[in-house]
Z-matrix of the N, CA and C atoms (Angstrom, degrees):
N
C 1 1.449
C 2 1.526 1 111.00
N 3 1.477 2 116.01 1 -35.01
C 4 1.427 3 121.58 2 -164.02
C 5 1.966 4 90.85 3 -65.62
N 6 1.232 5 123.55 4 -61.60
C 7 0.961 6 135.36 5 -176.70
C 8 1.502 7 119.64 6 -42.14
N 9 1.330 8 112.62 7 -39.04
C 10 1.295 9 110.96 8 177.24
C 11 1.710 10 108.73 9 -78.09
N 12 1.386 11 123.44 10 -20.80
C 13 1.034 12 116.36 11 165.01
C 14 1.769 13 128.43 12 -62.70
N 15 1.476 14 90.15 13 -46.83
C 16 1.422 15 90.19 14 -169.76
C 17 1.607 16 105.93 15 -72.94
N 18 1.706 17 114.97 16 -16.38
C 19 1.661 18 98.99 17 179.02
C 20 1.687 19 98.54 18 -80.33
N 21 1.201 20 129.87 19 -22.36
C 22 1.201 21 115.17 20 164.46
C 23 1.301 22 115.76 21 -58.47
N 24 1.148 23 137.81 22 -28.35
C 25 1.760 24 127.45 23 -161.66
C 26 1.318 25 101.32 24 -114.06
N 27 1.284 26 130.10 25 28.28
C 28 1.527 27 164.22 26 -136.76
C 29 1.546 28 91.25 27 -146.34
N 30 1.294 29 110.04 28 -80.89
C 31 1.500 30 129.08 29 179.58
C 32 1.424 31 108.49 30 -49.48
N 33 1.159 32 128.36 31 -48.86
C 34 1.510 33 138.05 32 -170.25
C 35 1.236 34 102.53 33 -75.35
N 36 1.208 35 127.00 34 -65.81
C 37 1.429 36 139.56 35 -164.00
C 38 1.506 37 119.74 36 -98.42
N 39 1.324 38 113.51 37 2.29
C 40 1.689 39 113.73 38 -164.79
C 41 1.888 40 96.85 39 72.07
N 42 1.256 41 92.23 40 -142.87
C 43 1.589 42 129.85 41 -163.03
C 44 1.949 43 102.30 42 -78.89
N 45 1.464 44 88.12 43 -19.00
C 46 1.679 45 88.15 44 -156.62
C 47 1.434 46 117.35 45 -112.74
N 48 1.042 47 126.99 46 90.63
C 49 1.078 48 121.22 47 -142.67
C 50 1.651 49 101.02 48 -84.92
N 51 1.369 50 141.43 49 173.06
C 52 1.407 51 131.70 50 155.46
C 53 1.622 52 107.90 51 -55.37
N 54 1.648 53 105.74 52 128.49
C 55 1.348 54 116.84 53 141.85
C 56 1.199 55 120.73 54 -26.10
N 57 1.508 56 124.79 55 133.98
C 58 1.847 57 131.23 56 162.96
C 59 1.305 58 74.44 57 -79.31
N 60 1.812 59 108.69 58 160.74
C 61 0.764 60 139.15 59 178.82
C 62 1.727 61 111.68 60 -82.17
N 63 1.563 62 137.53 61 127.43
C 64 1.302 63 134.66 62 153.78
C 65 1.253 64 116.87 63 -52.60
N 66 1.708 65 94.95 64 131.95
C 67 1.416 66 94.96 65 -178.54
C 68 1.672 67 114.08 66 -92.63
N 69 1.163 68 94.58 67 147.48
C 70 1.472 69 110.28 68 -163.63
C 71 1.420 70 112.71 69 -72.77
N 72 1.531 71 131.81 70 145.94
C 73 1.320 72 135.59 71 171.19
C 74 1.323 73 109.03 72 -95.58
N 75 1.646 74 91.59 73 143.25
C 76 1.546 75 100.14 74 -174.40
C 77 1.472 76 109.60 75 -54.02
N 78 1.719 77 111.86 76 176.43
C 79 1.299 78 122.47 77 -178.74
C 80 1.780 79 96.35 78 -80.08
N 81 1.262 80 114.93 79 148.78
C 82 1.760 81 118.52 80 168.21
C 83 1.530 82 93.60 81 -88.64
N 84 1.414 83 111.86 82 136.91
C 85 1.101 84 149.72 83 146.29
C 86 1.416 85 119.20 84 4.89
N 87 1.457 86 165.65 85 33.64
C 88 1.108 87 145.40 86 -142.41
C 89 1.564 88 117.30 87 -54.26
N 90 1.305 89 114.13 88 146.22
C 91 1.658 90 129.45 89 -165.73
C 92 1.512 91 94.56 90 -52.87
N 93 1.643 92 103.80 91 144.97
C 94 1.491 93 106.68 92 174.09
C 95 1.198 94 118.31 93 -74.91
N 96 1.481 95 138.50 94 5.02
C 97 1.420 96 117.61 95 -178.96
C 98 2.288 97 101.59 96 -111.52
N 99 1.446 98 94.46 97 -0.48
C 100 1.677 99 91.29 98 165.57
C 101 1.428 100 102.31 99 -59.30
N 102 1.538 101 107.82 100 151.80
C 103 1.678 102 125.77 101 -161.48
C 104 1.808 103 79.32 102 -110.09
N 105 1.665 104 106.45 103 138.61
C 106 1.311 105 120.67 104 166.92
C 107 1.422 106 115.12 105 68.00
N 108 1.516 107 107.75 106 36.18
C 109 1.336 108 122.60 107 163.42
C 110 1.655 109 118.75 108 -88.30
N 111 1.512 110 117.03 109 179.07
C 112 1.139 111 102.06 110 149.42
C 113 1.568 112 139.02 111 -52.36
N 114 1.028 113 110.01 112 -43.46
C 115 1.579 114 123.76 113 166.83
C 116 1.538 115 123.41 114 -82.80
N 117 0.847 116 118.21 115 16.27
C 118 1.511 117 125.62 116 170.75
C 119 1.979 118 108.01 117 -141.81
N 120 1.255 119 112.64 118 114.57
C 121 1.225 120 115.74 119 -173.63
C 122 1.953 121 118.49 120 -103.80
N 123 0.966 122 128.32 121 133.94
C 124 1.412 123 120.79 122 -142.44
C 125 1.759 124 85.41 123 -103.28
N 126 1.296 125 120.04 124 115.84
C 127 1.477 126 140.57 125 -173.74
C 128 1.723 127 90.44 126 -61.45
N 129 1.784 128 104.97 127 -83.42
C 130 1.407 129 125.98 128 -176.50
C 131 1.437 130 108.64 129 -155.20
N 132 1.457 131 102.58 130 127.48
C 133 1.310 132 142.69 131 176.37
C 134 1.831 133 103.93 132 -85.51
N 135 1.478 134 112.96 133 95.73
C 136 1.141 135 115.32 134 -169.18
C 137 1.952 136 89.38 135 -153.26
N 138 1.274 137 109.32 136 130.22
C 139 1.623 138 108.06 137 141.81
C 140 2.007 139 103.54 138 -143.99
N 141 1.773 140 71.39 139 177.99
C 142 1.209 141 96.63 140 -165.41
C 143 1.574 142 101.62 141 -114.83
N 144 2.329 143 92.21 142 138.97
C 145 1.800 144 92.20 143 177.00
C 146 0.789 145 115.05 144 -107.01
N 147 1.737 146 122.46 145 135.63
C 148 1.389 147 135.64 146 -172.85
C 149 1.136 148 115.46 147 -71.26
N 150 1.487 149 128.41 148 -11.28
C 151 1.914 150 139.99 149 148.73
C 152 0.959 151 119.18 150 -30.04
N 153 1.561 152 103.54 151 -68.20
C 154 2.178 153 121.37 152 -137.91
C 155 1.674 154 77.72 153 -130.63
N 156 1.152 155 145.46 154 -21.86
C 157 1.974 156 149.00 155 176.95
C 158 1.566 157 78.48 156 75.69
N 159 0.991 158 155.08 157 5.85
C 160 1.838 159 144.78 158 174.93
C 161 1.152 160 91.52 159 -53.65
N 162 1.583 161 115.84 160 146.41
C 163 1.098 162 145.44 161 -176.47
C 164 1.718 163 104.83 162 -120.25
N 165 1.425 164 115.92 163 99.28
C 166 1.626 165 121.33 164 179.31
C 167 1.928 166 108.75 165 -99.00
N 168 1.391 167 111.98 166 141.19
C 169 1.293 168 111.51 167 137.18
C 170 1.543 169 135.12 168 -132.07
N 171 1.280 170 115.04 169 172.08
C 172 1.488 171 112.12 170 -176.48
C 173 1.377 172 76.45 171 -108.77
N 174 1.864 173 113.64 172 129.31
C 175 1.490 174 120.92 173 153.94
C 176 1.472 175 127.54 174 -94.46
N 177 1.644 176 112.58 175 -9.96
C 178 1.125 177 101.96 176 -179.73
C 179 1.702 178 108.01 177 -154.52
N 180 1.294 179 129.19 178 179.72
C 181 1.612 180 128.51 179 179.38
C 182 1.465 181 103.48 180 -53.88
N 183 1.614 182 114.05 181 122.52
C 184 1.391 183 131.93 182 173.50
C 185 1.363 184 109.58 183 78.15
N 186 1.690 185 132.10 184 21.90
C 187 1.770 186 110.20 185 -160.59
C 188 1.411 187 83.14 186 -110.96
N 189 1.616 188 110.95 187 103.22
C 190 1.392 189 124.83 188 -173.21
C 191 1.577 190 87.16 189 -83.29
N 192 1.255 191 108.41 190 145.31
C 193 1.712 192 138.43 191 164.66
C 194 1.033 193 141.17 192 -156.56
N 195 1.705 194 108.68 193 118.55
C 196 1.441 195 112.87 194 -165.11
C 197 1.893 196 99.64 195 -117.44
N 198 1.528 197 77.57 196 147.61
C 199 1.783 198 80.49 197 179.83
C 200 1.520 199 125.27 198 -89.54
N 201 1.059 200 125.94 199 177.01
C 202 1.055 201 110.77 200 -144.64
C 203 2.080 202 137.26 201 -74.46
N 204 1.770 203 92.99 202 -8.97
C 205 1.042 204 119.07 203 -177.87
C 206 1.241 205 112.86 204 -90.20
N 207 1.432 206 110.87 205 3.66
C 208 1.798 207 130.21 206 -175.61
C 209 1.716 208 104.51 207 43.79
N 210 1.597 209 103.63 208 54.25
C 211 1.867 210 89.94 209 159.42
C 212 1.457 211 97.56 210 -132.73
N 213 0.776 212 125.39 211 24.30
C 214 1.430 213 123.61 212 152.91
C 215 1.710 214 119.84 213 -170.83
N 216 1.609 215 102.31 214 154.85
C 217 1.513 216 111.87 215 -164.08
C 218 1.733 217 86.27 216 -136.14
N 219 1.288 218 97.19 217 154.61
C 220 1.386 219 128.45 218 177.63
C 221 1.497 220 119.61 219 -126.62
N 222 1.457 221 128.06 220 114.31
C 223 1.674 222 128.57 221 159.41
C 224 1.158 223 132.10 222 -158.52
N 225 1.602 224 123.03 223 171.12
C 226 1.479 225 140.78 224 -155.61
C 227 1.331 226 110.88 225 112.56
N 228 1.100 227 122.19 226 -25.77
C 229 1.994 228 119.18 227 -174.95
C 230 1.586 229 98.91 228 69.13
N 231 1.037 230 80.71 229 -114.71
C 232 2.096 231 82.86 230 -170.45
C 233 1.848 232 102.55 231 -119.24
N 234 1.337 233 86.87 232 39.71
C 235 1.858 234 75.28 233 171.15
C 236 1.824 235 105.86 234 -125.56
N 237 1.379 236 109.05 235 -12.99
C 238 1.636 237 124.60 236 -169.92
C 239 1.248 238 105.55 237 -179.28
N 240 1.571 239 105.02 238 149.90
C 241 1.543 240 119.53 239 -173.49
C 242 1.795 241 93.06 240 -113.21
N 243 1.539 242 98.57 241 130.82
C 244 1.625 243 98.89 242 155.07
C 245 1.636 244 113.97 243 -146.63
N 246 0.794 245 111.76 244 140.39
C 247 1.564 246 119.44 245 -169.73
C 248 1.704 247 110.43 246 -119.05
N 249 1.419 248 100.08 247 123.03
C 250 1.676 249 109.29 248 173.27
C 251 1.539 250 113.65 249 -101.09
N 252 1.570 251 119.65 250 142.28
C 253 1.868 252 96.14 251 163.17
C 254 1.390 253 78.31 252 -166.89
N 255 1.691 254 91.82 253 176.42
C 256 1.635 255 104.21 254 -154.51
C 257 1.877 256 84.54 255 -114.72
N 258 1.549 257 123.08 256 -31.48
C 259 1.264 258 127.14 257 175.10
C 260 1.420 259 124.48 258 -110.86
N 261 1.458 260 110.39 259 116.98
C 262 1.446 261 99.65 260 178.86
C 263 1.383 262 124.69 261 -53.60
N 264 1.269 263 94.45 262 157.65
C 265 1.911 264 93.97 263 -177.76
C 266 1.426 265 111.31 264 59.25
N 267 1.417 266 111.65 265 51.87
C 268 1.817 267 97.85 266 -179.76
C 269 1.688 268 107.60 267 -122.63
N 270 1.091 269 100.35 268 -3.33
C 271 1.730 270 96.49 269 179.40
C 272 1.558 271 105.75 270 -138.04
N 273 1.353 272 94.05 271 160.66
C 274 1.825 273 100.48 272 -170.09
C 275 1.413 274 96.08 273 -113.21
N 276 1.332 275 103.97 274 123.42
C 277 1.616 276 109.31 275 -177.48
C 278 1.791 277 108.78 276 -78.27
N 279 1.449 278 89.52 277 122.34
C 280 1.968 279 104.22 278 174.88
C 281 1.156 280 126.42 279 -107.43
N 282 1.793 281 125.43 280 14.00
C 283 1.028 282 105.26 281 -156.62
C 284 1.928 283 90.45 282 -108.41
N 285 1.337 284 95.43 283 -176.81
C 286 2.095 285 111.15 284 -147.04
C 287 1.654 286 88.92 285 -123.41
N 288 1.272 287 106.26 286 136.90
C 289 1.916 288 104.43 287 162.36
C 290 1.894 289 97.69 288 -133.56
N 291 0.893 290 116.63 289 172.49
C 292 1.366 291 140.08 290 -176.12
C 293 1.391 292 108.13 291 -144.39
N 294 1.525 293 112.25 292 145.55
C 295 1.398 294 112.69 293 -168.19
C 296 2.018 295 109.08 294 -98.55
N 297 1.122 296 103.66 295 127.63
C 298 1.823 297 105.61 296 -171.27
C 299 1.860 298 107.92 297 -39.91
């Protein structure tokens, strides 16, 4: 049976058959002190703007928030941190992680 396969994939393909695919190696580990890893769990994603002193957080995946003077936005909730601003150095980062 094996034989009749491979003169079929012989026939199809010539001599050459498709590559099996390599199997892939896992991902390495990212360092334990990266923020919003597996091993680092993000408490609250909150800063504060040194503009308007408003105090913003993102509580959950995608709840973008900007304060009120629009120079800075906060989001991800507790799954990722991203930070927007129109002035460097304008907000004091508050938010807390705990390790899993």
């Amino acid at each position: 049976m094996k034989k009749e396969v491979d003169t079929i994939m012989d026939g199809i393909f010539g001599n050459h058959a498709p590559e099996k695919p390599k199997p892939t190696e896992p991902e390495p580990e990212p360092p334990k002190d990266q923020v919003g890893t597996k091993r680092n769990k993000i408490v609250c994603n909150k800063v504060q703007c040194k503009n308007c002193n408003d105090i913003i957080e993102s509580t959950h995946h995608y709840d973008f928030v900007t304060c009120s003077c629009k120079n800075v936005s906060v989001d991800g909730g507790h799954d990722y941190l991203r930070r927007l601003w129109k002035e460097d150095n304008s907000y004091i980062e508050l938010s807390e992680y705990e390790d899993k």
